[in-house]
FILO-412667 format. One line per 2 residues: number of its first residue (from 1); for each residue x, y, z of C-alpha. Coordinates in steps of 0.05 Angstrom, whole numbers, plus 32768, in hexadecimal, padded with zeros to 4 digits. Example, Ala and Ser with C-alpha at 12.3 -4.5 7.8 and 13.67 -1.06 7.14 Angstrom:
<sites>
1	80F6 7FA6 809C; 8111 7FEB 808F
</sites>
This chain:
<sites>
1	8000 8000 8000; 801C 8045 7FF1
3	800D 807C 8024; 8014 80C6 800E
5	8009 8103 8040; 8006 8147 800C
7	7FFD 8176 8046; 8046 818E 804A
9	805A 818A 8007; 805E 81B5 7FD3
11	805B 8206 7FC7; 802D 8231 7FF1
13	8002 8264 7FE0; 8025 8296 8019
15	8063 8289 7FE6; 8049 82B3 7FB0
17	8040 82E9 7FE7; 7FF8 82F9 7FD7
19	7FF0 834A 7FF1; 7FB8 8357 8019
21	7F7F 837B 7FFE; 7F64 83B9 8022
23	7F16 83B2 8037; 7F06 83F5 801D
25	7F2A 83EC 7FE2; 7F03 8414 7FA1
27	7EE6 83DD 7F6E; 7F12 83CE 7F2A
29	7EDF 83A6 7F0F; 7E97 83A2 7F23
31	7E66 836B 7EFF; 7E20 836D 7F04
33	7DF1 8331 7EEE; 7E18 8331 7EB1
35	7DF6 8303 7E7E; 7E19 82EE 7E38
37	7DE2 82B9 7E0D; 7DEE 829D 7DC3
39	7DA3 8299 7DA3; 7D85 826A 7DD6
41	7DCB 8257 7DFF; 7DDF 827C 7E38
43	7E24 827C 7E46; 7E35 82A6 7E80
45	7DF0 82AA 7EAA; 7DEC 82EC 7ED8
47	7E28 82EB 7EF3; 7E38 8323 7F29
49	7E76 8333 7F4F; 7EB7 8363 7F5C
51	7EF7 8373 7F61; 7F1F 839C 7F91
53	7F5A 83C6 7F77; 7F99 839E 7F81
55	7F76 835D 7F8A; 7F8B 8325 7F5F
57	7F42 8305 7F50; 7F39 82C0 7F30
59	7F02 82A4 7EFE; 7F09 8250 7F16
61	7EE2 8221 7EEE; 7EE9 81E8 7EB4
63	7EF3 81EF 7E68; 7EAD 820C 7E53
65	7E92 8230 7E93; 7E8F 8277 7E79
67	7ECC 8296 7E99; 7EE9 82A7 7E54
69	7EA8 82BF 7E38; 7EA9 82ED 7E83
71	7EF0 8307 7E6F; 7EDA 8312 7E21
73	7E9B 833D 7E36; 7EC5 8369 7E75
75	7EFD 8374 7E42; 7EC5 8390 7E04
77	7ED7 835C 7DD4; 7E99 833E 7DD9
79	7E51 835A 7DE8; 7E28 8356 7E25
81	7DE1 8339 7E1F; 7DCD 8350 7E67
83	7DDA 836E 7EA9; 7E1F 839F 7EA1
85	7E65 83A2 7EAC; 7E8F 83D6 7ECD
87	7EDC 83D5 7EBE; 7F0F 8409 7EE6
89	7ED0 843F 7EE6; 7EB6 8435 7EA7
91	7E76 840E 7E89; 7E93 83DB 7E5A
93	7E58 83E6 7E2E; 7E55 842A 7E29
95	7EA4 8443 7E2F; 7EC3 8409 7E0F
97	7F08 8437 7DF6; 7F0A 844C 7E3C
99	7F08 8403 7E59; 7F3C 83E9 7E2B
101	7F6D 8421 7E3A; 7F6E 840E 7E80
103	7F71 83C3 7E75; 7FA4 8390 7E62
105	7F90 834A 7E47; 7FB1 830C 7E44
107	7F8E 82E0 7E0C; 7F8E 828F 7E1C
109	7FA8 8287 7DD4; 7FF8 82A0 7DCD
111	7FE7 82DB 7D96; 8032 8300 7D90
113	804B 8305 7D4D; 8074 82C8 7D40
115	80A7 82E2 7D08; 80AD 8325 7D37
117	80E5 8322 7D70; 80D4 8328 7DB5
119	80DC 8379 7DB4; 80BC 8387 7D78
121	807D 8366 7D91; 807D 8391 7DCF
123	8092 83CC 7DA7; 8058 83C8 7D77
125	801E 83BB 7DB3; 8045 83F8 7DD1
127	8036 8424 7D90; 7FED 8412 7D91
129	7FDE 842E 7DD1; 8009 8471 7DBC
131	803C 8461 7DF2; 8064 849B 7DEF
133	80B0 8488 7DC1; 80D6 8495 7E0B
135	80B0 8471 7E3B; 80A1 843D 7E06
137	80F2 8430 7E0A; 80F8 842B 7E53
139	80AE 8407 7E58; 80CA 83CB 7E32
141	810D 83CE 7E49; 80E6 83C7 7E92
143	80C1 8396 7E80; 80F7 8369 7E58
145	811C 835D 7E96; 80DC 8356 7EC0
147	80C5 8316 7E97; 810E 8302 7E96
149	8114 830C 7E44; 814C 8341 7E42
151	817C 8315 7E24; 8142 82F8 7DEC
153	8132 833A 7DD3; 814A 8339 7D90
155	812B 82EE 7D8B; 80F9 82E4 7D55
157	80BD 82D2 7D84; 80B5 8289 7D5E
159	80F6 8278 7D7B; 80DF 8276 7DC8
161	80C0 8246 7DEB; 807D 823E 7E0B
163	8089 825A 7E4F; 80B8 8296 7E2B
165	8081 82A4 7DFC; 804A 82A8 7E3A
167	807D 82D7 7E5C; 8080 8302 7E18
169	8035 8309 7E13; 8037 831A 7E5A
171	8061 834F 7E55; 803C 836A 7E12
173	7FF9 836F 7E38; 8020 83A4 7E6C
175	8045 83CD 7E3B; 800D 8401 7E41
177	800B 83FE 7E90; 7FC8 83EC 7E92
179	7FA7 83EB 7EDE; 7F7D 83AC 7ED2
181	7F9A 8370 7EB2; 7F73 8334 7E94
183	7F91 82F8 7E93; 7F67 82B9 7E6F
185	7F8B 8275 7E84; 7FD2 828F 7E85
187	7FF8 8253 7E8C; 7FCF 8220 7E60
189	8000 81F5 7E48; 8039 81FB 7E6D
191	8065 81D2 7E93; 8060 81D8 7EE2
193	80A3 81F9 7EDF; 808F 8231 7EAE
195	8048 8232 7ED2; 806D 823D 7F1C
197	8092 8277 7EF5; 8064 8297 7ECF
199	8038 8298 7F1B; 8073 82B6 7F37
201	8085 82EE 7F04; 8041 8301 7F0C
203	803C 8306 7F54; 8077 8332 7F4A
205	805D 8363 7F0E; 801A 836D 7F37
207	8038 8388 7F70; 806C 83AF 7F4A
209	8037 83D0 7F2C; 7FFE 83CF 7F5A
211	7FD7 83A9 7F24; 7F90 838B 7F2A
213	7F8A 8349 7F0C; 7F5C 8320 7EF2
215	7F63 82D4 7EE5; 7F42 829B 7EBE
217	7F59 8258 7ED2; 7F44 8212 7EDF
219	7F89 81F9 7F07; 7F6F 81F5 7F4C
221	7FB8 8204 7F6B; 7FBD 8244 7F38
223	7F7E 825B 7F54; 7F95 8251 7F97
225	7FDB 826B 7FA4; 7FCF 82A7 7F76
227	7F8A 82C4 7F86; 7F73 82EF 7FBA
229	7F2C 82D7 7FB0; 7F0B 82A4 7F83
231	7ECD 829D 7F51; 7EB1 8259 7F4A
233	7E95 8256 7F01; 7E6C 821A 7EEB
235	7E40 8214 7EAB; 7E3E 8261 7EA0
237	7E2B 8274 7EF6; 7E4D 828C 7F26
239	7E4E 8257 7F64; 7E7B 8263 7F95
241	7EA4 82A8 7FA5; 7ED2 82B6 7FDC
243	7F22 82B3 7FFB; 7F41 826F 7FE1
245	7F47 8264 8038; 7EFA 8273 803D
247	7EE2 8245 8005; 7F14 820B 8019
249	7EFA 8216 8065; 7EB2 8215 8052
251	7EB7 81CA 8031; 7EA3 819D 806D
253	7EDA 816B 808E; 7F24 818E 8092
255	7F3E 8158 806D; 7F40 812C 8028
257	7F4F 80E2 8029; 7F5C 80C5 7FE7
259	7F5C 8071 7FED; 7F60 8037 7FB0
261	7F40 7FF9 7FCB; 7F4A 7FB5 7F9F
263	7F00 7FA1 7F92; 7EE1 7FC1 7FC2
265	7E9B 7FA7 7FE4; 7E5A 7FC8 7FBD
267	7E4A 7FE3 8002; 7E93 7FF5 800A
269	7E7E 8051 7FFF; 7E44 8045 8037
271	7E76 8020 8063; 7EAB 805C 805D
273	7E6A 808C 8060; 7E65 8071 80AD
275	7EB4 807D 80C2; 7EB5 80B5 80FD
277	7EC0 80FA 80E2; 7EA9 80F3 809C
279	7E7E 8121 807B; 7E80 8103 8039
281	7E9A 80CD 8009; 7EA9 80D6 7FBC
283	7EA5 808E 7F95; 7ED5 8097 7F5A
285	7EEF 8066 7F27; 7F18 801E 7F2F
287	7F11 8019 7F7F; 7F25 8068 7F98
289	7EFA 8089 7FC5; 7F00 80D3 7FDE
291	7EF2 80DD 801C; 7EE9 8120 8049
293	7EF4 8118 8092; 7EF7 814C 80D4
295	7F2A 8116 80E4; 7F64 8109 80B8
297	7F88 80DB 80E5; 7F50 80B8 8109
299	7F26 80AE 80CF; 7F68 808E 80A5
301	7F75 8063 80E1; 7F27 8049 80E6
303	7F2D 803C 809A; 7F68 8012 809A
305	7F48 7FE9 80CC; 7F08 7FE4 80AB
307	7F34 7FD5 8067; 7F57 7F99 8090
309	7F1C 7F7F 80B5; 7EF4 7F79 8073
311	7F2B 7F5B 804C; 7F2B 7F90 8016
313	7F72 7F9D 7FFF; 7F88 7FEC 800C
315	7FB5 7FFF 7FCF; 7FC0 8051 7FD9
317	7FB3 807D 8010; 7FB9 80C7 8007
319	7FAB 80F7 8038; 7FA5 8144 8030
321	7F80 8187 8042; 7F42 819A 8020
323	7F4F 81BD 7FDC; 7F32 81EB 7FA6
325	7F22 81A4 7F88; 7EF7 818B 7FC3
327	7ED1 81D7 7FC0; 7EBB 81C9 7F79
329	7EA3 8189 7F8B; 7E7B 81AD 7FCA
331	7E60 81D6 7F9E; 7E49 81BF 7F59
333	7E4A 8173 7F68; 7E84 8153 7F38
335	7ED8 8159 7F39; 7EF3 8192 7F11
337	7F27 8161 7EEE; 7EEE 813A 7EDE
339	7ECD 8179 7EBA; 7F0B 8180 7E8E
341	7F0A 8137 7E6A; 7EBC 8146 7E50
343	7EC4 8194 7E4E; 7E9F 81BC 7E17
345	7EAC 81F5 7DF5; 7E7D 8234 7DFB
347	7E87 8248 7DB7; 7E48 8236 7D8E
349	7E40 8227 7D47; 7E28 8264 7D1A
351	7DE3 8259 7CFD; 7DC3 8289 7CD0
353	7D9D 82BD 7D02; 7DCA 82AD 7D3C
355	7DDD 82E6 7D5E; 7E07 82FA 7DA3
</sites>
């Protein structure tokens, strides 16, 4: 039997140094039963919420729950079908050049200019927000060494790799010095090396800058060691919204045990259902059962008994805190990693008469 204990392993949230956000901090970004439908489909389904000035505010959910379609509307690219949007002060309907001078947006797709080098691409974003020919220089130059691409400058942008390239369109979407930056699944893609970067350099650039940012993701541990507060997003409604801590601590039982049995009983869920201290068992596939417990220890003891007693072989036992995982399942009834083998897309097929 292997035995794995996750609690002390691993990178904290505390080590990204997440700032504090003031109470009374002014709004960035203010939603308000914002509604986005294709014909007959609605994809984002009066949504309402906001975000403080500084705060670093995260859209969590599975391929196909709306937060890109969110992002798309609060950034004017596409149209809102109901409620409104308000974006550093300005209605996103109404003022859209105003909104998109103050903002910054990260795309999912990599969209720099392949045959371009890494300056040139910054250069020309630069140009088309008139940043003046001086402070264009030292803007880039700033931002260069910030990313950590001063040495690639004069590298045609097809040369880099993935991580480089994420760091480049990064960097691109600041040029301008927006005060709200939009950032739609940033590190999609990459490996957990280039992902633990790319969280870092941002942690960095926002309070260097005294950014607010706004994030689409559907990596539970992005979502927790970079946001200030969370989002829960499932089939186009919000869910769930509050600190990582607060949503983790309002899951019931403090802790997760994760156990493969070898042909376990049929009765084998109801048996675990019973153990002291659990609040609830998940049944998944080939003989593992989750299980969330007020009592880590004593319920893992009272289940290797039971395993013994019965005769059912124990193969793995993992033990852990609650997690960002065990909150989706709280709230919407099913595993986030689950939701990512069937996801769906949002985008519908165009039919003669179909409009936003």
């Amino acid at each position: 039997m292997e035995v794995i204990n996750t609690n002390s392993g691993g990178l904290s949230a505390s080590e990204f140094s997440k700032s504090d956000v003031a109470a009374d901090a002014p709004n960035a970004i203010e939603v308000d039963h914002i509604v986005k439908r294709y014909g007959d489909f609605t994809a984002v389904d009066q949504v309402s919420f906001t975000v403080k000035e500084g705060e670093i505010f995260g859209l969590l959910g599975p391929n196909g729950a709306g937060k890109s379609t969110l992002i798309r509307m609060m950034t004017t690219l596409i149209p809102i079908s109901g409620g409104a949007a308000r974006v550093a002060g300005h209605d996103v309907a109404r003022n859209p050049n105003e909104v998109r001078r103050a903002i910054g947006v990260i795309p999912q797709a990599l969209t720099s200019d392949l045959d371009l080098t890494v300056e040139e691409n910054l250069n020309i974003y630069a140009k088309l927000y008139d940043v003046p020919a001086r402070e264009r220089k030292e803007s880039i130059a700033e931002l260069l060494e910030t990313v950590d691409l001063t040495k690639w400058r004069g590298a045609q942008t097809k040369t880099l790799s993935g991580g480089m390239r994420r760091r480049l369109e990064i960097a691109r979407g600041l040029v301008h010095s927006p005060k709200i930056f939009f950032l739609d699944e940033p590190t999609t893609g990459l490996d957990p090396v280039s992902r633990v970067a790319v969280w870092e350099m941002l942690t960095n650039i926002k309070s260097k800058r005294k950014l607010t940012v706004l994030i689409t993701t559907h990596y539970m541990d992005e979502a927790d060691r970079l946001c200030n507060r969370i989002a829960i997003v499932d089939h186009g409604k919000l869910v769930a919204l509050d600190t990582p801590e607060a949503l983790k601590a309002s899951v019931p039982g403090s802790n997760v045990i994760e156990a493969q049995f070898e042909h376990p009983p049929a009765d084998w869920e109801e048996r675990l259902r019973k153990l002291p201290g659990v609040t609830s068992v998940q049944n998944e596939s080939a003989g593992m059962f989750r299980v969330l417990t007020a009592n880590g220890s004593g319920t893992t003891t009272n289940l290797v008994e039971m395993a013994m007693v019965a005769g059912v072989p124990l193969k793995t036992l993992m033990v852990q805190n609650t997690t960002l995982d065990d909150v989706f399942v709280h709230y919407t009834g099913r595993q986030l990693r689950d939701e990512l083998v069937k996801a769906y897309s949002f985008v519908m097929p165009q039919r003669p008469g179909l409009q936003p």
